[in-house]
C-alpha positions in Angstrom: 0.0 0.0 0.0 2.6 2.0 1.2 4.3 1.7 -2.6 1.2 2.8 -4.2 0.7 6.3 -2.4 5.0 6.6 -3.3 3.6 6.0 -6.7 0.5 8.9 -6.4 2.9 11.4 -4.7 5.9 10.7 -7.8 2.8 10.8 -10.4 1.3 14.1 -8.7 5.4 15.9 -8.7 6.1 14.6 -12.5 2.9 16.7 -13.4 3.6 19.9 -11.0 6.8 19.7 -12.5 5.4 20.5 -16.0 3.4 22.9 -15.1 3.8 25.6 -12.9 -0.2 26.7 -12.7 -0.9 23.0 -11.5 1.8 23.5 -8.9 0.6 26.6 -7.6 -3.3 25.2 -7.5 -2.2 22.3 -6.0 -0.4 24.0 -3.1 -3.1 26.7 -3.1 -5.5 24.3 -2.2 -3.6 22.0 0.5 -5.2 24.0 3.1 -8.6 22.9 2.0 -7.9 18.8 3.0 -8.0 17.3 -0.4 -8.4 13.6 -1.4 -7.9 12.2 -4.6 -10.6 9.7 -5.8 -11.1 7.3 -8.5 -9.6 6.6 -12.0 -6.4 8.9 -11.7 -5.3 6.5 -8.7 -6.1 3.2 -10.8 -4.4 4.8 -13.8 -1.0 5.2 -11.7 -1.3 1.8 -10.1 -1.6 0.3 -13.4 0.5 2.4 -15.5 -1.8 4.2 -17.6 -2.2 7.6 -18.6 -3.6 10.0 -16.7 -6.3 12.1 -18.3 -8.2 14.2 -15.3 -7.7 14.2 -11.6 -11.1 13.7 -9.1 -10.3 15.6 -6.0 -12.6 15.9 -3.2 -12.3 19.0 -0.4 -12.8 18.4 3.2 -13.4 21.7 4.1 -16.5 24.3 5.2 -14.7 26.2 2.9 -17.0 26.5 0.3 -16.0 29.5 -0.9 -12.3 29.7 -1.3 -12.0 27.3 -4.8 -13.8 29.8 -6.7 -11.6 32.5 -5.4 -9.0 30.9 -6.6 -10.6 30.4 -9.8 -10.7 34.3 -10.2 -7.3 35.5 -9.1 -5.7 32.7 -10.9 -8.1 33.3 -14.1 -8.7 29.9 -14.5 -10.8 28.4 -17.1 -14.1 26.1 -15.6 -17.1 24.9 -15.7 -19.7 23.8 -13.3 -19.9 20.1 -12.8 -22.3 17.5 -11.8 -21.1 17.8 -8.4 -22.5 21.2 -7.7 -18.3 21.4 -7.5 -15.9 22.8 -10.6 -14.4 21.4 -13.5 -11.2 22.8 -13.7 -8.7 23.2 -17.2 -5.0 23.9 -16.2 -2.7 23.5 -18.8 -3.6 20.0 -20.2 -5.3 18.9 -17.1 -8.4 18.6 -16.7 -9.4 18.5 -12.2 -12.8 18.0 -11.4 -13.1 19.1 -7.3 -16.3 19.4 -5.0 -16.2 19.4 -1.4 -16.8 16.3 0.5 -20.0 17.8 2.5 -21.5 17.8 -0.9 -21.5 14.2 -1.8 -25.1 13.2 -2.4 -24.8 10.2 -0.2 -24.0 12.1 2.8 -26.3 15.1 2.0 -29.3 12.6 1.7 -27.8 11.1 5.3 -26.8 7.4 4.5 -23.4 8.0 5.3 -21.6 10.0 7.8 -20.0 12.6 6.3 -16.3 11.3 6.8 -13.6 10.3 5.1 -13.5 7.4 6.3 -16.6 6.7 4.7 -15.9 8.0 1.2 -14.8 4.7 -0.4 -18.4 3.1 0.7 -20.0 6.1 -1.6 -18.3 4.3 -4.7 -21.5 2.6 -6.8 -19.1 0.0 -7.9 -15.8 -1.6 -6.1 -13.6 -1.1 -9.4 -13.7 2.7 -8.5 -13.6 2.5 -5.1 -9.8 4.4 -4.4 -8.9 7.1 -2.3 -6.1 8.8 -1.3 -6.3 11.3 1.6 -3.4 13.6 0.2 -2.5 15.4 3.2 -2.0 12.5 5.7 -0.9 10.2 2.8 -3.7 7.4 3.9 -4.5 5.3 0.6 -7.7 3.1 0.8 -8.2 0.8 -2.1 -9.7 -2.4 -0.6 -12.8 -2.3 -2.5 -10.4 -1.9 -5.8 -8.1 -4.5 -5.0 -10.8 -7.1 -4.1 -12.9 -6.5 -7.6 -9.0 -7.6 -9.5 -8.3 -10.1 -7.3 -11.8 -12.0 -7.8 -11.6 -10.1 -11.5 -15.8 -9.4 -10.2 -17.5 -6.2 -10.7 -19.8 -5.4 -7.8 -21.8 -2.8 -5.4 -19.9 -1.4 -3.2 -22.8 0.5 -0.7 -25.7 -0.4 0.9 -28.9 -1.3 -0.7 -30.2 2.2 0.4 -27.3 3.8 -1.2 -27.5 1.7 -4.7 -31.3 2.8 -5.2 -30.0 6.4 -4.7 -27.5 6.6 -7.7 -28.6 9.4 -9.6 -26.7 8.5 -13.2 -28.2 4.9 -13.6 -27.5 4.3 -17.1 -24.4 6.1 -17.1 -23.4 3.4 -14.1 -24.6 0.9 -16.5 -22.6 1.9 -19.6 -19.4 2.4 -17.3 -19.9 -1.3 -15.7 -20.1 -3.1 -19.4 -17.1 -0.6 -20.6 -15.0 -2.0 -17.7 -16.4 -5.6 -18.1 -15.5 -5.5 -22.2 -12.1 -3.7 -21.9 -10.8 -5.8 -18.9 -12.7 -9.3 -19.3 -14.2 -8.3 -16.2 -17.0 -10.6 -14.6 -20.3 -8.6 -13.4 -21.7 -9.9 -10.3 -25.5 -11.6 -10.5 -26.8 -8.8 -8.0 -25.6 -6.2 -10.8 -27.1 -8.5 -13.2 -30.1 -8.1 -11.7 -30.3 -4.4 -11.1 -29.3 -3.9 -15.3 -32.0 -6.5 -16.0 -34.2 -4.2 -13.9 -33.7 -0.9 -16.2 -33.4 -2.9 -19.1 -37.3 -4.4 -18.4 -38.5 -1.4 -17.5 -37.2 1.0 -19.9 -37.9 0.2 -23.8 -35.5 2.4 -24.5 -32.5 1.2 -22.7 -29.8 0.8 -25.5 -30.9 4.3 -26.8 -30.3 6.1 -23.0 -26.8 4.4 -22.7 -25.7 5.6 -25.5 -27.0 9.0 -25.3 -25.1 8.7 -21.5 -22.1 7.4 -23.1 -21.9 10.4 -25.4 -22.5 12.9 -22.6 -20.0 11.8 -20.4 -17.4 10.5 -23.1 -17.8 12.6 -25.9 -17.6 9.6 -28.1 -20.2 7.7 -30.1 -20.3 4.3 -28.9 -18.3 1.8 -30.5 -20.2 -0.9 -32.2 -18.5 -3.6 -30.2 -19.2 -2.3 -27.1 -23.1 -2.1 -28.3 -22.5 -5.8 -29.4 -21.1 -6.9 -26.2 -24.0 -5.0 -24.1 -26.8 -6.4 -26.1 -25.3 -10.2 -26.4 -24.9 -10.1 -22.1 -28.6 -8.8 -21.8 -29.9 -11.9 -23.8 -27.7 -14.4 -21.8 -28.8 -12.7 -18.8 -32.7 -13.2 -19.8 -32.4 -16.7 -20.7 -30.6 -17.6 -17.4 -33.5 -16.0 -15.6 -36.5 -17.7 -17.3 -34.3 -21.2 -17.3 
């Protein structure tokens, strides 16, 4: 574990090191508590590229990332977190304070950081990296490779609150086709749900595929989605 957050702190230098507006945002924002999240973590530990950086503030502080925005004339946008999608340099950081998280605003977590990698809809994303106190958390993560399963992660109260379904959906058969990935029968379940009760299921992936990607759907990936869904039906009425 310990080699993994050497790996996060080398990754996060290397790209301070080429550019000087990361750097200063980066140590602009240290008082805030941040923690990384997510796919930036993964991409280290596995040697990928890095394309954006999920940080989450644990601060009351609610105010102080958009005056940074300001002085520092940096180029945004809002995000779906309520938070800011930063562009610095050729970066891209997406950042929201912790207190925001719709898990803990609707109450089914604590508000901690502790509990931050139960808010993960799926184990495969479940990383985090408290920054500050260089505490890495990536049970969930390591679990989904080791049994090479895709799974829930939170509570039943917290599954039934994800408010991107079919983006979730689309992500979990992404993963599952690009990494040979297994998808475990409760998720099977929960697609076979939406996939019922919505006759336009393909059509609402893809539209959440584009949205969030920026990419038309590859026709492989469509393939591989549709051919699952059938084996899933005929196992259930076998």
């Amino acid at each position: 574990m310990d080699n993994y957050a050497t790996q996060i702190d080398d990754k996060l230098n290397e790209l301070k090191n080429n550019s000087k507006k990361f750097l200063k945002f980066l140590d602009k924002i240290t008082s805030l508590n941040p923690i990384i999240i997510g796919g930036f973590i993964r991409n280290i530990i596995n040697d990928e590229p890095v394309r954006d950086i999920d940080i989450i503030l644990n601060s009351n502080d609610d105010k102080q990332i958009e005056k940074i925005i300001k002085i520092d004339n940096l180029k945004y946008k809002i995000n779906s977190f309520k938070g800011y999608k930063i562009f610095i340099d050729n970066y891209t950081i997406d950042i929201w304070y912790l207190k925001n998280h719709n898990l803990f605003k609707e109450g089914i977590y604590e508000p901690t950081i502790n509990n931050l990698n139960e808010t993960t809809f799926i184990n495969y994303d479940s990383l985090v990296y408290d920054l500050n106190n260089k505490q890495l958390n990536i049970n969930h993560y390591l679990e989904s490779i080791n049994n090479n399963m895709i799974n829930f992660v939170g509570t039943k109260e917290a599954i039934e609150n994800n408010k991107q379904t079919f983006l979730s959906i689309g992500k979990i058969f992404l993963i599952s086709y690009k990494k040979k990935m297994d998808i475990s029968e409760e998720i099977k379940e929960y697609i076979l749900r939406y996939y019922t009760e919505y006759p336009d299921f393909m059509k609402k992936l893809k539209n959440e595929y584009v949205r969030h990607y920026n990419l038309t759907m590859d026709e492989d990936l469509e393939e591989f989605i549709e051919t699952n869904i059938k084996q899933y039906m005929k196992k259930r009425t076998n």
